[in-house]
N, CA, C and O of each residue as an XYZ file, in Angstrom:
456
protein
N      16.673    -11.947    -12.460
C      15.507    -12.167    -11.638
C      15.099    -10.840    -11.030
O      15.805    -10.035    -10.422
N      13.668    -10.777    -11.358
C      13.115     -9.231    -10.622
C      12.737     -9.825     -9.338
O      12.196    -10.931     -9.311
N      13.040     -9.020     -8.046
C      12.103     -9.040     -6.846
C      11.223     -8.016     -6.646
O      11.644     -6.860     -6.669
N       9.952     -8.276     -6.434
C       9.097     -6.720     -5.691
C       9.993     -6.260     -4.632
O      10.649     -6.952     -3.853
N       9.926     -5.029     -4.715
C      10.496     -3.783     -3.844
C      10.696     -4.076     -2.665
O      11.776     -3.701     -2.208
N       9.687     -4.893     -1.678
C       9.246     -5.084     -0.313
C      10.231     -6.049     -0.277
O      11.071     -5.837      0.597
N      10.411     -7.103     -0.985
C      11.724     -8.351     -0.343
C      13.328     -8.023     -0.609
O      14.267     -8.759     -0.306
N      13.412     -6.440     -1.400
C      14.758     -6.633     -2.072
C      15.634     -6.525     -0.528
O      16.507     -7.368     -0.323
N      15.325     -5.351      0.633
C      16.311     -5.457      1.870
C      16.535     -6.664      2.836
O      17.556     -6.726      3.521
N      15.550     -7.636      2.879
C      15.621     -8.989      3.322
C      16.510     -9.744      2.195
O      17.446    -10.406      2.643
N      16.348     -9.731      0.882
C      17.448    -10.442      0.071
C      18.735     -9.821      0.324
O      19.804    -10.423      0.225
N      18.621     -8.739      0.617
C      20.112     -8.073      0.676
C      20.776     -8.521      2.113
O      21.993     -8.638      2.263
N      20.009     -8.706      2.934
C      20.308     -9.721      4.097
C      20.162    -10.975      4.267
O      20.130    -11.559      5.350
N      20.085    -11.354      3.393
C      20.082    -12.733      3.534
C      19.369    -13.514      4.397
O      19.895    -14.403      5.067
N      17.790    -13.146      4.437
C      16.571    -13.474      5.473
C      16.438    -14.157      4.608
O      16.614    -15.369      4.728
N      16.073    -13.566      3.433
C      15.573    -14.558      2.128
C      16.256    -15.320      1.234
O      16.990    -14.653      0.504
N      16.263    -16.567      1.032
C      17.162    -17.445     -0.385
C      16.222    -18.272     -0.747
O      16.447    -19.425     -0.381
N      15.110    -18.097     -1.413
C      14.181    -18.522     -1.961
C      12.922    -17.675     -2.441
O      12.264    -16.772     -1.925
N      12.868    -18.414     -3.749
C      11.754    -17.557     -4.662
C      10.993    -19.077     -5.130
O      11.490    -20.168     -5.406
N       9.601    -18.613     -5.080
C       8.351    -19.619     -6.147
C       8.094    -18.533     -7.454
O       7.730    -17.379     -7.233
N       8.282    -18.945     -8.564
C       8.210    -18.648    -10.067
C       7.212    -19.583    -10.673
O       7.217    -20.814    -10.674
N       6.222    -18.612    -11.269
C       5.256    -19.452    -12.048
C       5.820    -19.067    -13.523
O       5.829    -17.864    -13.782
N       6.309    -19.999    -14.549
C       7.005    -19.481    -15.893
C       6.274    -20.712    -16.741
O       5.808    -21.759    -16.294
N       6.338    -20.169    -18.310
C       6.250    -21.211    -18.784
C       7.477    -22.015    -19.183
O       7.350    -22.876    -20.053
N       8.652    -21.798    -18.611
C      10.013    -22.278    -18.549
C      10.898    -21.456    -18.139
O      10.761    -20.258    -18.388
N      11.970    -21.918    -17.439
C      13.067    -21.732    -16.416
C      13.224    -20.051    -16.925
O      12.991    -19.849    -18.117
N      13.497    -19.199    -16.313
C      13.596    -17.916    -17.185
C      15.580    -17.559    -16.424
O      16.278    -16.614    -16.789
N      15.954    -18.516    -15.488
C      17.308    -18.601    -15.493
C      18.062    -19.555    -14.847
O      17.560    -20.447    -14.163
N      19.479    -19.383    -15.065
C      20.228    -20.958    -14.436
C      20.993    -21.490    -13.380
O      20.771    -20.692    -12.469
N      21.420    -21.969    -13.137
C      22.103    -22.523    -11.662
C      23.522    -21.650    -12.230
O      24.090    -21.535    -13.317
N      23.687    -21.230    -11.125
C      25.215    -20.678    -11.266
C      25.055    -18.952    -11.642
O      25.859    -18.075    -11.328
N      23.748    -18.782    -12.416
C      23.520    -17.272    -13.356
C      23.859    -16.381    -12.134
O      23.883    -16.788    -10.973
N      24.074    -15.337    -12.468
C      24.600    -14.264    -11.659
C      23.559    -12.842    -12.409
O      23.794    -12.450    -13.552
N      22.287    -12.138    -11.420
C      21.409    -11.507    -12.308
C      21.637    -10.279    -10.965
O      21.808    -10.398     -9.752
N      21.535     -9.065    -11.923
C      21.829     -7.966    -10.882
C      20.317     -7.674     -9.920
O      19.164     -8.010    -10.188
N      20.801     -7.003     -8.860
C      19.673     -6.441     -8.491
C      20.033     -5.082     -7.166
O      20.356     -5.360     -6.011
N      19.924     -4.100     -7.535
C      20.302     -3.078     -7.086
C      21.533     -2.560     -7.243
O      21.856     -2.003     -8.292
N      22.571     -2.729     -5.926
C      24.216     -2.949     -6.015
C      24.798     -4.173     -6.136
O      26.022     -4.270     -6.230
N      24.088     -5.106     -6.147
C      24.841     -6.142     -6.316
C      24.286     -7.132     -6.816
O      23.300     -6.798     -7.474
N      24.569     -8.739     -6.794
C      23.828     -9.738     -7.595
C      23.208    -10.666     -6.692
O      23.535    -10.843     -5.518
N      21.751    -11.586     -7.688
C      21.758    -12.478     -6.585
C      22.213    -13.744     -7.752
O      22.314    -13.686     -8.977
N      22.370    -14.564     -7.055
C      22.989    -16.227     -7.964
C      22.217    -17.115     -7.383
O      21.787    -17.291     -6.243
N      22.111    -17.737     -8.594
C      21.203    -18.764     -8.348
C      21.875    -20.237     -7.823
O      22.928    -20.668     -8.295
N      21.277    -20.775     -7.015
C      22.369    -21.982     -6.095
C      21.261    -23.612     -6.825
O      21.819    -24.692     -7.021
N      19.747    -23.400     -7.098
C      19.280    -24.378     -7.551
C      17.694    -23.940     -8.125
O      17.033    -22.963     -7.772
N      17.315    -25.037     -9.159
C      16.452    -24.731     -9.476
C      15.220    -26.066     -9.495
O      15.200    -26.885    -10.415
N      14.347    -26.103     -8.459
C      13.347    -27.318     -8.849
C      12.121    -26.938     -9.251
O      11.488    -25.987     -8.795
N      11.735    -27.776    -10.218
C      10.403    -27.835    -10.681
C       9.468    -28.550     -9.702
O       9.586    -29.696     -9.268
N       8.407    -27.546     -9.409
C       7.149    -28.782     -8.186
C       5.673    -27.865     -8.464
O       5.394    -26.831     -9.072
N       5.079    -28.671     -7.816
C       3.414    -28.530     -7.967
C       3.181    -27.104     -7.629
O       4.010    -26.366     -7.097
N       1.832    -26.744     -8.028
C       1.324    -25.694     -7.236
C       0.662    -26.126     -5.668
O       0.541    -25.389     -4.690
N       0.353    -27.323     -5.781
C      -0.297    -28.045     -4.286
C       0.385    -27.950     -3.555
O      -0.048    -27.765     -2.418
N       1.747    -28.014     -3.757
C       3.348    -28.165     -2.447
C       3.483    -26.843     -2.227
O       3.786    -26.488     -1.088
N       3.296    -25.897     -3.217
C       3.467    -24.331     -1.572
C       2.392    -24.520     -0.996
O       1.186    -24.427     -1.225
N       3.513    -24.994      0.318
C       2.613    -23.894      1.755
C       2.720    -22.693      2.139
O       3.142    -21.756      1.461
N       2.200    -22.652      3.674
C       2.187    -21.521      4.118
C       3.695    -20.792      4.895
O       4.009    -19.633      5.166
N       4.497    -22.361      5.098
C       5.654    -21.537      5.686
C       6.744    -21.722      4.193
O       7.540    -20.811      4.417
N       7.134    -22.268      3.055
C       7.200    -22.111      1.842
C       6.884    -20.628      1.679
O       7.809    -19.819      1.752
N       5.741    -20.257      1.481
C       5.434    -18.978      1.019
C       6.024    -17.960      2.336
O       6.620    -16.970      1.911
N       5.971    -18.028      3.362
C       7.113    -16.972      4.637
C       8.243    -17.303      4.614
O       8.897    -16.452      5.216
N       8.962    -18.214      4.185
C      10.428    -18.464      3.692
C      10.873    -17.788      2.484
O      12.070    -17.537      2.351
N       9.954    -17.441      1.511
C       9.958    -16.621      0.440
C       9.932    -15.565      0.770
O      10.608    -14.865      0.016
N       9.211    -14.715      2.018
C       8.868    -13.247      1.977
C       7.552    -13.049      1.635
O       7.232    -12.159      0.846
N       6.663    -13.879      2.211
C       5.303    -13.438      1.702
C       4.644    -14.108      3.202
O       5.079    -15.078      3.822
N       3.494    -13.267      3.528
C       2.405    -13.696      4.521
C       1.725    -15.162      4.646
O       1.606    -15.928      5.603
N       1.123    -15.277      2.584
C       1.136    -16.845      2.885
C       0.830    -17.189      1.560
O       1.372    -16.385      0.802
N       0.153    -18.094      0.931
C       0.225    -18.537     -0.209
C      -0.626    -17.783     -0.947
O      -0.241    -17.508     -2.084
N      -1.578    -17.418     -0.630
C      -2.351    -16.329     -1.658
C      -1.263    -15.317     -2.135
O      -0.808    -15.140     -3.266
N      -0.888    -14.518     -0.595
C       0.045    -13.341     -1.153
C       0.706    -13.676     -1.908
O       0.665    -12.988     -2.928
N       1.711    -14.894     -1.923
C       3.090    -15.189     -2.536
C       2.028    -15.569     -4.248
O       2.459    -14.995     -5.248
N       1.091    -16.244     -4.385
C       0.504    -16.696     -5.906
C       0.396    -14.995     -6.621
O       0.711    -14.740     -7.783
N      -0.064    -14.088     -5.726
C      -0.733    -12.892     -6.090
C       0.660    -12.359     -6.705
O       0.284    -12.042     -7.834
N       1.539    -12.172     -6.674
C       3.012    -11.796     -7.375
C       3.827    -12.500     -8.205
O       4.521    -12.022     -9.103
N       3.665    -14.497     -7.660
C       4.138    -15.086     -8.665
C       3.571    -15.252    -10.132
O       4.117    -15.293    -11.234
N       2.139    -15.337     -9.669
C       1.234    -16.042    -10.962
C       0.864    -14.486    -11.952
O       0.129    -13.575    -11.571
N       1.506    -14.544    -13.081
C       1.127    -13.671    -14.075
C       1.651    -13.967    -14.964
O       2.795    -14.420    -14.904
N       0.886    -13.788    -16.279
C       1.176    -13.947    -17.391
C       1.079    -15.911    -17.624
O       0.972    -16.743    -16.723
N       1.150    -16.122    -18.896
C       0.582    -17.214    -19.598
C       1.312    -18.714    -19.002
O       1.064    -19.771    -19.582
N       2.229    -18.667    -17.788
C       3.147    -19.860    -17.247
C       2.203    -20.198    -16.443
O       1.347    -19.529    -15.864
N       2.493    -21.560    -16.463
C       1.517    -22.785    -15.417
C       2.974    -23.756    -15.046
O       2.601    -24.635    -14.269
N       4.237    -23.877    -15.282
C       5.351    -24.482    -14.880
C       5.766    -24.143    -13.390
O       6.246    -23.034    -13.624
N       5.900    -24.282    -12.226
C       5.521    -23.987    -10.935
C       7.431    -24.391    -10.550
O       7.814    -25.558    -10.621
N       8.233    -23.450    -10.238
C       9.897    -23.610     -9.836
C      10.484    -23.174     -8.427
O      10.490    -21.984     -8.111
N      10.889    -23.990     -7.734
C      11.255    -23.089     -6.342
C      12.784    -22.911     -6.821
O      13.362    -23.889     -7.296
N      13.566    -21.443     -6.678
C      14.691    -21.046     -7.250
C      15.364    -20.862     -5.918
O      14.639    -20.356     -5.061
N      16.144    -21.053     -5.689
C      17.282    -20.934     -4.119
C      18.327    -20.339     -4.948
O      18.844    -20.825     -5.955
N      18.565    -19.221     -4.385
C      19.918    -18.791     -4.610
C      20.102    -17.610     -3.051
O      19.210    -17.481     -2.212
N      21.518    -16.852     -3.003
C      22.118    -16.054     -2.266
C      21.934    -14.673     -2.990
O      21.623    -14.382     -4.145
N      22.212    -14.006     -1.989
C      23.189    -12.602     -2.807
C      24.659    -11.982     -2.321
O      25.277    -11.983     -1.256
N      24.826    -11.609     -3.264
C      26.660    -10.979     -3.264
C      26.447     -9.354     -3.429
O      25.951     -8.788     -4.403
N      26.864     -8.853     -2.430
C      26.759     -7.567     -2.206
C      27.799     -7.139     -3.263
O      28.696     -7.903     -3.619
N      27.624     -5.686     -3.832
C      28.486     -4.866     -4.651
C      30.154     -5.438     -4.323
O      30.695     -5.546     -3.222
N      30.753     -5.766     -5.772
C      32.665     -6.010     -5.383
C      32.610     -7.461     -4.558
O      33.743     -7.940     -4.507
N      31.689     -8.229     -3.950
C      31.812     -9.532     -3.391
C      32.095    -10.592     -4.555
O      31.492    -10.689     -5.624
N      33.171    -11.368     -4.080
C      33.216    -12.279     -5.262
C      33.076    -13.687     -4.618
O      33.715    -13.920     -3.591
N      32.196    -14.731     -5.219
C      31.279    -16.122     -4.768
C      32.286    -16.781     -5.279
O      31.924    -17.886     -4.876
N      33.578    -17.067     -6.028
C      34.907    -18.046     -6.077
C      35.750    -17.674     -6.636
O      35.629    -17.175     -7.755
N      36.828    -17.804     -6.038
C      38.168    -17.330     -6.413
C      38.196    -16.870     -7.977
O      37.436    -17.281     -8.854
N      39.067    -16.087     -8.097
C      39.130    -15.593     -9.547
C      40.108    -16.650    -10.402
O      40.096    -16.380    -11.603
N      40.921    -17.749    -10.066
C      41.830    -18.336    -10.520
C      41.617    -20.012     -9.903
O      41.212    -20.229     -8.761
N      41.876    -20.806    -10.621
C      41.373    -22.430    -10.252
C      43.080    -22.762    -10.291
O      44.008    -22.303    -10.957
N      42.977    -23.749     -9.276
C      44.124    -24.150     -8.797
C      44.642    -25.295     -9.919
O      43.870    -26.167    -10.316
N      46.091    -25.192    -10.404
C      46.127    -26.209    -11.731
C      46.576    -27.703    -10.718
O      47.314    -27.922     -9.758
N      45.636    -28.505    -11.599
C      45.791    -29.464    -11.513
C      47.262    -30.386    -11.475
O      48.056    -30.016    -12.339
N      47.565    -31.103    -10.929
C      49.035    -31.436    -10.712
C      49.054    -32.513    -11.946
O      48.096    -33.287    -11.960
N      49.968    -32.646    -12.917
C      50.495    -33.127    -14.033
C      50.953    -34.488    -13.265
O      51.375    -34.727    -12.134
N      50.672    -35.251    -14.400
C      51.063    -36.802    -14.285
C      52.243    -37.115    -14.979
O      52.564    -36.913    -16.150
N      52.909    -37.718    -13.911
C      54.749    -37.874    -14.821
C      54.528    -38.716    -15.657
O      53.733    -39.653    -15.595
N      55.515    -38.297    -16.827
C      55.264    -39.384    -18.150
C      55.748    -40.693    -18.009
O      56.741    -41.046    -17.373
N      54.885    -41.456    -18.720
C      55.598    -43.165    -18.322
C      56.438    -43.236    -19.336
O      56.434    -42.336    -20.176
N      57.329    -44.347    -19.438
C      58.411    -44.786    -19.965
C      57.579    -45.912    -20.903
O      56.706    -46.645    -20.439
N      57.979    -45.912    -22.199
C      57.310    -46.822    -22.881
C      58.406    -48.009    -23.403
O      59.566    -47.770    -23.737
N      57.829    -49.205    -23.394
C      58.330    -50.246    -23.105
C      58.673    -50.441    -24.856
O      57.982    -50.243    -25.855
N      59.926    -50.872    -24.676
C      60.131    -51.582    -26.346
C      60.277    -52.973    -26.663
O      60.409    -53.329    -27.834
């Protein structure tokens, strides 16, 4: 995911966890991990909704003044599919879950009947 220049230090603080994407399909996925500067942002969800449902505080929750501004950066190129993307960011070396999953505890074997 690209951000314009102006929202990347608010994403890097975490003012911002939300983007409006005009695509003609998802261009990434829940869980994706996409760089941006020193570090990544991840995506936490992805919904599909109208262009009628951004508002004006929608579009200042994004990092934009208001819905014109925020259309004027989202809307380009041949997509009419309208996505609000929520994700975080993980600063450089931050890791979002343990490196190792805890094993599951084994089920004692049954005794089979003769």
């Amino acid at each position: 995911m690209v951000f314009t220049k102006r929202l990347r230090e608010r994403i890097k603080r975490g003012r911002i966890r939300c983007s409006v994407r005009i695509w003609t399909r998802p261009h990434v996925k829940v869980g994706g991990r996409y760089p941006m500067e020193d570090g990544h942002v991840v995506v936490d969800a992805i919904e599909p909704m109208r262009l009628r449902d951004i508002t004006n505080d929608l579009a200042r929750e994004s990092g934009f003044e208001s819905v014109p501004d925020l259309l004027g950066v989202a809307k380009h190129g041949q997509g009419s599919k309208v996505y609000l993307i929520r994700f975080h960011y993980l600063p450089a070396g931050a890791w979002d879950a343990p490196l190792w999953k805890p094993r599951q505890p084994s089920r004692a074997p049954t005794r089979r009947r003769e």
